[in-house]
ZADO-964758 format. One record per residue (C-alpha): residue in three letters; residue number from 1; y, x, z. Coordinates in nm, 3 decimals, decimal comma. Layout:
% ZADO-964758
  code  pos        y        x        z
   ALA  NUM        Y        X        Z
...
//
This chain:
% ZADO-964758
  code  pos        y        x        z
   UNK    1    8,121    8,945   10,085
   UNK    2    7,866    9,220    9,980
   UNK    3    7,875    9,435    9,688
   UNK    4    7,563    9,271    9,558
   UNK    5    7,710    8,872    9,525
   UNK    6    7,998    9,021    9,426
   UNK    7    7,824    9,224    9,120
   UNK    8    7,582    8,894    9,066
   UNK    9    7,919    8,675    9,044
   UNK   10    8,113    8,889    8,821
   UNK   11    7,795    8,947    8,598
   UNK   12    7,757    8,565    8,543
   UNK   13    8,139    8,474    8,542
   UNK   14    8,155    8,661    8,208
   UNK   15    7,859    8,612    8,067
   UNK   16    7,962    8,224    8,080
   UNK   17    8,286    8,161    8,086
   UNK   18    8,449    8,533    7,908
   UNK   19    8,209    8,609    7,625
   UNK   20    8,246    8,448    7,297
   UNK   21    8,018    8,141    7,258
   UNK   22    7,747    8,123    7,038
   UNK   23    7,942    7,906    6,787
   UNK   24    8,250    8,175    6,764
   UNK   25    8,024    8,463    6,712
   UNK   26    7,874    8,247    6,429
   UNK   27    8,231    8,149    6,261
   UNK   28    8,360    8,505    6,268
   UNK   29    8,019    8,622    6,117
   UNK   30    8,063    8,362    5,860
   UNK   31    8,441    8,480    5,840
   UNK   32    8,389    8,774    5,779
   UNK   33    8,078    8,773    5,526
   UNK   34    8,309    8,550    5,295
   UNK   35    8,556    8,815    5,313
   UNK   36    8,319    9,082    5,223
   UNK   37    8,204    8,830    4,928
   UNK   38    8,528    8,902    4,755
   UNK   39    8,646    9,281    4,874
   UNK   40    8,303    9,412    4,886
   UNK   41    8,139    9,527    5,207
   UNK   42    8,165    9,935    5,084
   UNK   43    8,553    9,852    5,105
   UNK   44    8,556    9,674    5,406
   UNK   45    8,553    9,746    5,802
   UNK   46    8,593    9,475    6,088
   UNK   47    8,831    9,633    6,366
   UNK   48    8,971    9,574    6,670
   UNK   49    8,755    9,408    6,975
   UNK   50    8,537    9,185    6,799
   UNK   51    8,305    9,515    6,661
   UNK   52    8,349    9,651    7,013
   UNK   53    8,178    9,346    7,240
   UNK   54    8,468    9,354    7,408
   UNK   55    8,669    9,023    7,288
   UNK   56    8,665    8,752    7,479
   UNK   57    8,719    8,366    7,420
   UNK   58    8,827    8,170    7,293
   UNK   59    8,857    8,407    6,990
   UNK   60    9,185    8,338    6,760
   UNK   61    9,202    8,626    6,537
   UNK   62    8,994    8,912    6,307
   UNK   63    9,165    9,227    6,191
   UNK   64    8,936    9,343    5,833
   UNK   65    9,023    9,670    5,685
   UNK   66    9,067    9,685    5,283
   UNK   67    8,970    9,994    5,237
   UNK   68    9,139   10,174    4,922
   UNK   69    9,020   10,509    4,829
   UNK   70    9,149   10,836    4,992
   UNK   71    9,516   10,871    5,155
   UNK   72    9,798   11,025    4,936
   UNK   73   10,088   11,130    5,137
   UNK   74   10,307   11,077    4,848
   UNK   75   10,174   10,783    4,655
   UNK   76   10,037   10,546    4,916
   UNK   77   10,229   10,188    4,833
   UNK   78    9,903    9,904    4,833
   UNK   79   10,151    9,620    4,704
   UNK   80    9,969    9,657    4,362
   UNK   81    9,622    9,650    4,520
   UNK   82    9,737    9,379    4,726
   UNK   83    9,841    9,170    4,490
   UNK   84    9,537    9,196    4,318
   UNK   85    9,358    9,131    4,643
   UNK   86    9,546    8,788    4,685
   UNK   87    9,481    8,678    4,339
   UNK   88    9,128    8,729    4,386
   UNK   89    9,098    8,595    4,716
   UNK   90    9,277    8,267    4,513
   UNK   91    9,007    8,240    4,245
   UNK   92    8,717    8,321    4,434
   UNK   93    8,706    8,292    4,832
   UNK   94    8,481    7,999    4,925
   UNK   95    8,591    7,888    5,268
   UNK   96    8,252    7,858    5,515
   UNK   97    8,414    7,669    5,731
   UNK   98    8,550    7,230    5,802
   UNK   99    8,925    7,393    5,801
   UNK  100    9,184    7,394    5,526
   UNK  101    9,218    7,726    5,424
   UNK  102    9,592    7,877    5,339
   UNK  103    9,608    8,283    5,183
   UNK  104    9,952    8,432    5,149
   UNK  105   10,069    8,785    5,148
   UNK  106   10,270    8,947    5,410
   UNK  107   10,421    9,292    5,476
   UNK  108   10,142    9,538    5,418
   UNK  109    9,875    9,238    5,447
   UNK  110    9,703    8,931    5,318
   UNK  111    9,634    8,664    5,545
   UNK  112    9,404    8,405    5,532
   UNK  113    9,452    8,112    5,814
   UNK  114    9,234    7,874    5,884
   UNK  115    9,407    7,536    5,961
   UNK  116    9,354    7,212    6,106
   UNK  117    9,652    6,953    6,101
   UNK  118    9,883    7,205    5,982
   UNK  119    9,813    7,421    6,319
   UNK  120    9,625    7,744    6,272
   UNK  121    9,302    7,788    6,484
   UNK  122    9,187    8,115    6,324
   UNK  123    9,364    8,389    6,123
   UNK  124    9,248    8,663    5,913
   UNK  125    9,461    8,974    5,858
   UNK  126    9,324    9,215    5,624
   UNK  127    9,496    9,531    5,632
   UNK  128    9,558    9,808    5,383
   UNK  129    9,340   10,167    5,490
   UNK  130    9,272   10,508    5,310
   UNK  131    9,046   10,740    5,474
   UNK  132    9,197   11,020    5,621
   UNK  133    8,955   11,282    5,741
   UNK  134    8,634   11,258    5,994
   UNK  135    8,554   11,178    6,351
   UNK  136    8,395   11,350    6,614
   UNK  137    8,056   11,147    6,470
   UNK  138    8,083   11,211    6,135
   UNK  139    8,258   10,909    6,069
   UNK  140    8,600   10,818    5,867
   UNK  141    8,910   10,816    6,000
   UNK  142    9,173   10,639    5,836
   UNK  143    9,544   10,562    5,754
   UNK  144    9,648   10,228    5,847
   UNK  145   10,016   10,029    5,867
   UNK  146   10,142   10,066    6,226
   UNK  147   10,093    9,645    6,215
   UNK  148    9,730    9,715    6,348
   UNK  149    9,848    9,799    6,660
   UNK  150   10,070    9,533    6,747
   UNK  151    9,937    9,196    6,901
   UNK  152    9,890    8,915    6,654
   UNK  153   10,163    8,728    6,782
   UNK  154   10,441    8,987    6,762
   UNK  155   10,304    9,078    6,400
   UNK  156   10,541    8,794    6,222
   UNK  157   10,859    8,913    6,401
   UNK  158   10,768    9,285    6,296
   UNK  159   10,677    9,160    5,926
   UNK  160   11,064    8,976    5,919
   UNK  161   11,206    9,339    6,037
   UNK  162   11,005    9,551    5,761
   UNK  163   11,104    9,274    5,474
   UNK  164   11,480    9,266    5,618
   UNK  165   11,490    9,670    5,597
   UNK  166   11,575    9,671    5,969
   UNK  167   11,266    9,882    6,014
   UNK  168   10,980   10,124    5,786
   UNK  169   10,600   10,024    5,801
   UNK  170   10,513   10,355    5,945
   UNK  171   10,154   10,480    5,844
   UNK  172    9,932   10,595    6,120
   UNK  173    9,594   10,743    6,193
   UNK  174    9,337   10,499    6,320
   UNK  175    8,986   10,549    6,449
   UNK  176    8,809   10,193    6,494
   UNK  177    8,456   10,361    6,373
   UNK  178    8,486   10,623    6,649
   UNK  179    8,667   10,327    6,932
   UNK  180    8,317   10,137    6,834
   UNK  181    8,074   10,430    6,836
   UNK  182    8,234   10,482    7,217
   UNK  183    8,196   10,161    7,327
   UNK  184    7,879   10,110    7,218
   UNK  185    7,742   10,436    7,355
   UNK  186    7,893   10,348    7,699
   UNK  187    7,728   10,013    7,716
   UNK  188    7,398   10,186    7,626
   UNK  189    7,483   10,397    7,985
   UNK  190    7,612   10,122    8,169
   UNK  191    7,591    9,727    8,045
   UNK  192    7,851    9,655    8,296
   UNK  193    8,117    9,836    8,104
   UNK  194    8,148    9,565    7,809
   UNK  195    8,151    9,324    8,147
   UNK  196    8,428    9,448    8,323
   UNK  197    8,659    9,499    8,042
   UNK  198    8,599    9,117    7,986
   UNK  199    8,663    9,052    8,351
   UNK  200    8,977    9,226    8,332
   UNK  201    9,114    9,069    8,025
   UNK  202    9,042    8,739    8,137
   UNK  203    9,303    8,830    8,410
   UNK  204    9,561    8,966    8,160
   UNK  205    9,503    8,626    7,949
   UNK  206    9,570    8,438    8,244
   UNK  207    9,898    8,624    8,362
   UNK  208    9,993    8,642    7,973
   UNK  209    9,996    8,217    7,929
   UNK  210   10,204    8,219    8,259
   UNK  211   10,452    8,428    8,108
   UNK  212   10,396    8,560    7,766
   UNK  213   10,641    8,878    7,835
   UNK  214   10,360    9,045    8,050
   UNK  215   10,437    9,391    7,936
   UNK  216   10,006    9,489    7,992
   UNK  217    9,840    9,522    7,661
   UNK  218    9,458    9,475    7,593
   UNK  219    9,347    9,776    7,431
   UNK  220    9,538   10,001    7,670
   UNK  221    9,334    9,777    7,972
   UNK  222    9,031    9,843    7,761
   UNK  223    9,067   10,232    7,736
   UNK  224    9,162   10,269    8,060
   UNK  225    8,853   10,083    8,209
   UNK  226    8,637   10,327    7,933
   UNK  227    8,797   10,620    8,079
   UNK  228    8,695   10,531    8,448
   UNK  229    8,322   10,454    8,318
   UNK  230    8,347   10,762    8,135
   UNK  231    8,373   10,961    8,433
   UNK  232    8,156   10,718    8,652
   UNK  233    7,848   10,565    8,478
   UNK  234    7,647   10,482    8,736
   UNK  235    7,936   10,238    8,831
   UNK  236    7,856    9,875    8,848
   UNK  237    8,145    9,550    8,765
   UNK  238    8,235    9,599    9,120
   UNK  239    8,312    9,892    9,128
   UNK  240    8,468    9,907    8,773
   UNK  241    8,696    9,598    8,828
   UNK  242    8,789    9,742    9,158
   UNK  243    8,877   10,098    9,034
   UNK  244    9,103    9,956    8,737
   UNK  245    9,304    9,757    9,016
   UNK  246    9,378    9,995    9,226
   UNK  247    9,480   10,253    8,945
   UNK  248    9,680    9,989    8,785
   UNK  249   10,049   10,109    8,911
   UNK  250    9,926   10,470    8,793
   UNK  251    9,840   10,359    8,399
   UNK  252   10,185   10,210    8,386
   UNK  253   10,396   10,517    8,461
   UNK  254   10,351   10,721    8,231
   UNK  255   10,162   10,697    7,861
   UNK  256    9,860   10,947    7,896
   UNK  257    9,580   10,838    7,705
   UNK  258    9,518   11,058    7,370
   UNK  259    9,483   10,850    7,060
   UNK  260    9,119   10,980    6,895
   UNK  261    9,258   10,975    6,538
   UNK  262    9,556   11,186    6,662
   UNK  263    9,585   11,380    7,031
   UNK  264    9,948   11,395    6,956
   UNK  265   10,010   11,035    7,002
   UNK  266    9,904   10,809    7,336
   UNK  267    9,752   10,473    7,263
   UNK  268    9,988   10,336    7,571
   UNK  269   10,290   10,501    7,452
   UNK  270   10,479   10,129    7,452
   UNK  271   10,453   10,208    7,871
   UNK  272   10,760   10,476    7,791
   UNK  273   10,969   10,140    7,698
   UNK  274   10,891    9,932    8,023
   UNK  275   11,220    9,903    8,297
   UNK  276   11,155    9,805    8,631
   UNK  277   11,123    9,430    8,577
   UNK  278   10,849    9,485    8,335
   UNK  279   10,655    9,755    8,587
   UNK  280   10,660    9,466    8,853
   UNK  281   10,539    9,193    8,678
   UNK  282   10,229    9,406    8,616
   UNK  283   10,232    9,536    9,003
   UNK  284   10,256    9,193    9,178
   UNK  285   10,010    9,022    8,943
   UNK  286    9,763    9,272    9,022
   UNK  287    9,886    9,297    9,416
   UNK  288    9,786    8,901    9,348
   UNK  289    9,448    8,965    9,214
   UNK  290    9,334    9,226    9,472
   UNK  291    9,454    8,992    9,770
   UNK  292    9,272    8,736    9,660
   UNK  293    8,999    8,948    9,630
   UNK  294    8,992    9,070    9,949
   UNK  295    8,967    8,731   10,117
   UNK  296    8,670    8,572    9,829
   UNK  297    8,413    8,404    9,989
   UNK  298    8,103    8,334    9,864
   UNK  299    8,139    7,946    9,766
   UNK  300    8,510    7,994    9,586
   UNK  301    8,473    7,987    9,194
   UNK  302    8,553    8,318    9,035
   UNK  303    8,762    8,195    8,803
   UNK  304    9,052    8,128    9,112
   UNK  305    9,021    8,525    9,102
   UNK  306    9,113    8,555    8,755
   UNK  307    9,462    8,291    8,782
   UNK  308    9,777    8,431    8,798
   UNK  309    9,911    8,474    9,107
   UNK  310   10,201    8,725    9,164
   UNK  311   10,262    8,868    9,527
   UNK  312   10,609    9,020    9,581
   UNK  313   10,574    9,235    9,917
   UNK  314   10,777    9,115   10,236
   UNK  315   10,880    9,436   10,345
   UNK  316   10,866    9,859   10,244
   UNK  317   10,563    9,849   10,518
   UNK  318   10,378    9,558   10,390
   UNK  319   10,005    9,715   10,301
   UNK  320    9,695    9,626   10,239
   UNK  321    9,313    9,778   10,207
   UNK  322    9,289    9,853    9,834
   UNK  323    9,627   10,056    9,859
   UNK  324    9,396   10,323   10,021
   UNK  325    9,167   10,221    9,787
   UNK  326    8,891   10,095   10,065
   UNK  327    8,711    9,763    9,918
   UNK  328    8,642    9,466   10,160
   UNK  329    8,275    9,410   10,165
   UNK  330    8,205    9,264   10,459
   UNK  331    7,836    9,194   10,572
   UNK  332    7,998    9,034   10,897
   UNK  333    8,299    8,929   11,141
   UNK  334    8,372    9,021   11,488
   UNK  335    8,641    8,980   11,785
   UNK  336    8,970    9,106   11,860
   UNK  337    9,100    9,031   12,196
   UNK  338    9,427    8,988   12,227
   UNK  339    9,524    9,047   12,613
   UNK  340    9,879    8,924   12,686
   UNK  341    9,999    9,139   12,996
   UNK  342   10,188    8,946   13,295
   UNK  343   10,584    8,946   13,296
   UNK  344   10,817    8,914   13,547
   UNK  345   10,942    8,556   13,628
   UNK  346   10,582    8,431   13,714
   UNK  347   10,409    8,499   13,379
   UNK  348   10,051    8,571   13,417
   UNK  349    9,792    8,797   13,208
   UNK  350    9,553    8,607   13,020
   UNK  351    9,400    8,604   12,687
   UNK  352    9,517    8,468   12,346
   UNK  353    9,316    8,181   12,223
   UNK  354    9,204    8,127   11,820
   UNK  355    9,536    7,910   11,783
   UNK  356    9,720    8,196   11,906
   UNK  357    9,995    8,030   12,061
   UNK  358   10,248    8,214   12,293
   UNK  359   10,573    8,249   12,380
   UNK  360   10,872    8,479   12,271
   UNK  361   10,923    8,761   12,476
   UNK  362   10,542    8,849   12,558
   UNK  363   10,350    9,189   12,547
   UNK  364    9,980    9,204   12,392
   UNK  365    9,706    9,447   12,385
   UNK  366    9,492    9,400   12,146
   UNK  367    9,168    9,541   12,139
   UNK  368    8,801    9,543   12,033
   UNK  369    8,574    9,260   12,129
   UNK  370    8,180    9,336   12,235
   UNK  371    8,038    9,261   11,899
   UNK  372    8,233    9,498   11,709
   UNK  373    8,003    9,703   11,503
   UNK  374    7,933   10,031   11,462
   UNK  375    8,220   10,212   11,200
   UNK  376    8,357   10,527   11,150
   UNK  377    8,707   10,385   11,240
   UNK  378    8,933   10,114   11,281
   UNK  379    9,219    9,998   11,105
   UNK  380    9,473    9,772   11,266
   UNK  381    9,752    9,553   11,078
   UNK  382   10,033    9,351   11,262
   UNK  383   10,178    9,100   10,967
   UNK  384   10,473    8,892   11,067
   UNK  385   10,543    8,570   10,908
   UNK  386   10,701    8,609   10,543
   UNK  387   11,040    8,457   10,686
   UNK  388   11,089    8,717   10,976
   UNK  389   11,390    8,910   10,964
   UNK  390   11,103    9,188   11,036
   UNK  391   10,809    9,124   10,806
   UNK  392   10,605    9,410   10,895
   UNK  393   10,263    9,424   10,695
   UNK  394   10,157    9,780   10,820
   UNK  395    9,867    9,933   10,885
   UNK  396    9,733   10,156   11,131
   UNK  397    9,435   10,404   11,250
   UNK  398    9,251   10,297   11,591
   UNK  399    9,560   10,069   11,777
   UNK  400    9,827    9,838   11,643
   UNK  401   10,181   10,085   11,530
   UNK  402   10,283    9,947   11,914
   UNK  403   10,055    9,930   12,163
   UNK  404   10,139    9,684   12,295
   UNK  405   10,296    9,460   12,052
   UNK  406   10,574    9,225   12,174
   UNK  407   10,656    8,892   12,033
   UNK  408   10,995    8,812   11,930
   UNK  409   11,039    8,622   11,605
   UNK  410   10,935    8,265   11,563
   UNK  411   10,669    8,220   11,312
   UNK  412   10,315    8,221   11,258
   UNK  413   10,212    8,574   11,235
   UNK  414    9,871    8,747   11,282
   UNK  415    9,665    9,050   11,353
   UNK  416    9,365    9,213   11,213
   UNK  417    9,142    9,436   11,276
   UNK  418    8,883    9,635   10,969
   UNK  419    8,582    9,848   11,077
   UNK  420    8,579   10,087   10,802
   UNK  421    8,230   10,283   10,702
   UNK  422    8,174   10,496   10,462
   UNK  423    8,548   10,416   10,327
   UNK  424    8,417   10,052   10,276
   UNK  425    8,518    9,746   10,511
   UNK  426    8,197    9,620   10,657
   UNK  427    8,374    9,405   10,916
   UNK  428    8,681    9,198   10,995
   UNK  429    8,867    9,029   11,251
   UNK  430    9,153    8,818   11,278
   UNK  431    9,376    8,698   11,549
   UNK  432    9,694    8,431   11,486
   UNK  433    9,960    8,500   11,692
   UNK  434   10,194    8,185   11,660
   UNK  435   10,530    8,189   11,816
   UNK  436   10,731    7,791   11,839
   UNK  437   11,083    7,795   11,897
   UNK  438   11,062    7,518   12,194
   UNK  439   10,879    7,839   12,401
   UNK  440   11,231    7,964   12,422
//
């Protein structure tokens, strides 16, 4: 599919089905201006991706700073100011919202959850700051509990190791003016930044219901995807959502994004704690993605893209397009011919049909049809079925890795051919190559 349909599909895809909805951008406004009823809006600061655009539905969850006056490395315990923040939050928050409203303290926090039957639907966590210096923009900089950085749902097992002194709240430096300022400034460069960050979460959502020990966190997605448009405004969602995929296996080796409140400390250092296991969840789900990318069709619903789908390759030469980091954009198909050469015994030449079947023991050419178009080059792959003692999956510059291929395991394999211009695959061909066991 072009880059164009592509760009117009991704565009729309999170406009309407990633971005919050009218109503939740309401009922976290209202949220949050009842909040600032009681703290004060001078003392208060919404963090976290709400502020940034880049949240996307359905929305569970606000982080609010309380902001307390200037950090004291030696006298910095809230609990007092906390406690005085619950008590007032008791006699005076009016709830703008049809849900029962609960407010308890936790470690380093008040919450306020918003409940319906018992079951929360929206939570509230204001958090505890002191500013700590200024920003590249002339803006605050804070101390904040390390809580803020962990995902809402780990946040109550953290809270039980703090209160059971099997762990220390450890105070950190936080920038969520200067993380806003940046995002905002990018979208003013590029409007498909905010886009593709949604597009990309969407996926982590979806591989985080299927199993909800996918290692990938958000913000780390979201700063890497700034980085890229950072370096590349002119980039459109294609290209942005493409980019991030490819890179993916790099982000995860290594933490190496700089914290802006402190250079000394990597927003992704959690990647330092990932084993093997963890590093190939995140590698097949996104070998998933991009496969399924490469074969969209204009027709499928974009939202197939964004399911999980986890690809564990076949074999150490199993490859594909986007390892080399060449999109499929095709604008057309062509033919392959396969020529199956004559064999002793009586076996004539003659050409493979779409089916593809042949028997075992069988030598093929395989080679450009008339109506291949005009490329820099060619790539070849040969894929044998997944069940093969010999799964194959490699691919090759201007002829198939043997030339000629010879069939030998059962299965239903195939062969295809990219014309590559301009590192982009404009064209594609593909040619089954079925092998039966009653041939023998």
């Amino acid at each position: 599919m072009q880059k164009s349909r592509l760009n117009e599909l991704f565009r729309a895809y999170a406009r309407d089905h990633l971005s919050p909805t009218p109503g939740e951008r309401d009922f976290v406004s209202d949220v949050y201006a009842s909040v600032q009823n009681v703290v004060g809006a001078a003392n208060s600061l919404q963090i976290g991706s709400y502020p940034r655009y880049t949240a996307i539905t359905p929305l569970h969850d606000l982080d609010v700073l309380y902001i307390l006056g200037h950090w004291d490395p030696v006298s910095h315990d809230p609990a007092q100011a906390l406690a005085v923040l619950k008590a007032r939050l008791d006699a005076q928050y009016v709830n703008p919202t049809q849900y029962r409203v609960e407010i308890s303290p936790q470690t380093h926090s008040v919450t306020i959850r918003f409940l319906e039957d018992d079951k929360q639907v929206f939570g509230v966590d204001i958090v505890p700051a002191y500013r700590h210096g200024i920003n590249d923009r002339g803006q605050d900089i804070y101390v904040v509990p390390e809580i803020v950085t962990r995902a809402h749902r780990e946040r109550a097992q953290f809270r039980e190791a703090v209160a059971s002194g099997a762990r220390q709240m450890t105070w950190i430096a936080s920038d969520p003016r200067g993380y806003i300022a940046v995002a905002g400034e990018l979208n003013q460069v590029n409007d498909d930044f905010r886009k593709a960050v949604k597009f990309a979460k969407g996926w982590r959502a979806s591989c985080k219901a299927a199993d909800d020990s996918f290692p990938l966190k958000s913000f780390h997605l979201e700063q890497a995807i700034t980085r890229w448009v950072a370096a590349n405004p002119r980039g459109e969602i294609f290209d942005i959502v493409f980019a991030f995929f490819c890179a993916l296996p790099d982000f995860i080796r290594y933490p190496q994004i700089p914290d802006r409140a402190n250079p000394r400390r990597n927003i992704d250092e959690y990647v330092a704690g990932l084993n093997e296991t963890d590093r190939r969840k995140v590698i097949e789900a996104r070998d998933g993605f991009l496969i399924k990318l490469e074969n969209f069709e204009d027709g499928q619903d974009v939202g197939e893209l964004l399911a999980v789908s986890r690809r564990k390759r076949r074999s150490v030469t199993e490859a594909y397009l986007f390892d080399q980091r060449i999109p499929m954009l095709t604008e057309r198909n062509f033919d392959i011919i396969g020529e199956v050469q004559p064999r002793d015994g009586g076996f004539r030449a003659f050409i493979l049909d779409k089916l593809g079947i042949i028997q075992v023991d069988r030598a093929i050419k395989f080679r450009l049809g008339g109506d291949a178009p005009p490329a820099d080059h060619f790539k070849w792959k040969v894929k044998n079925d997944d069940s093969t003692p010999q799964p194959r999956g490699e691919i090759t510059d201007h002829r198939t890795m043997q030339d000629p291929e010879h069939t030998k395991y059962d299965g239903e394999h195939f062969v295809e051919c990219f014309a590559i211009r301009e590192n982009t695959c404009i064209a594609r061909s593909r040619q089954n190559v079925v092998l039966k066991s009653f041939w023998k």
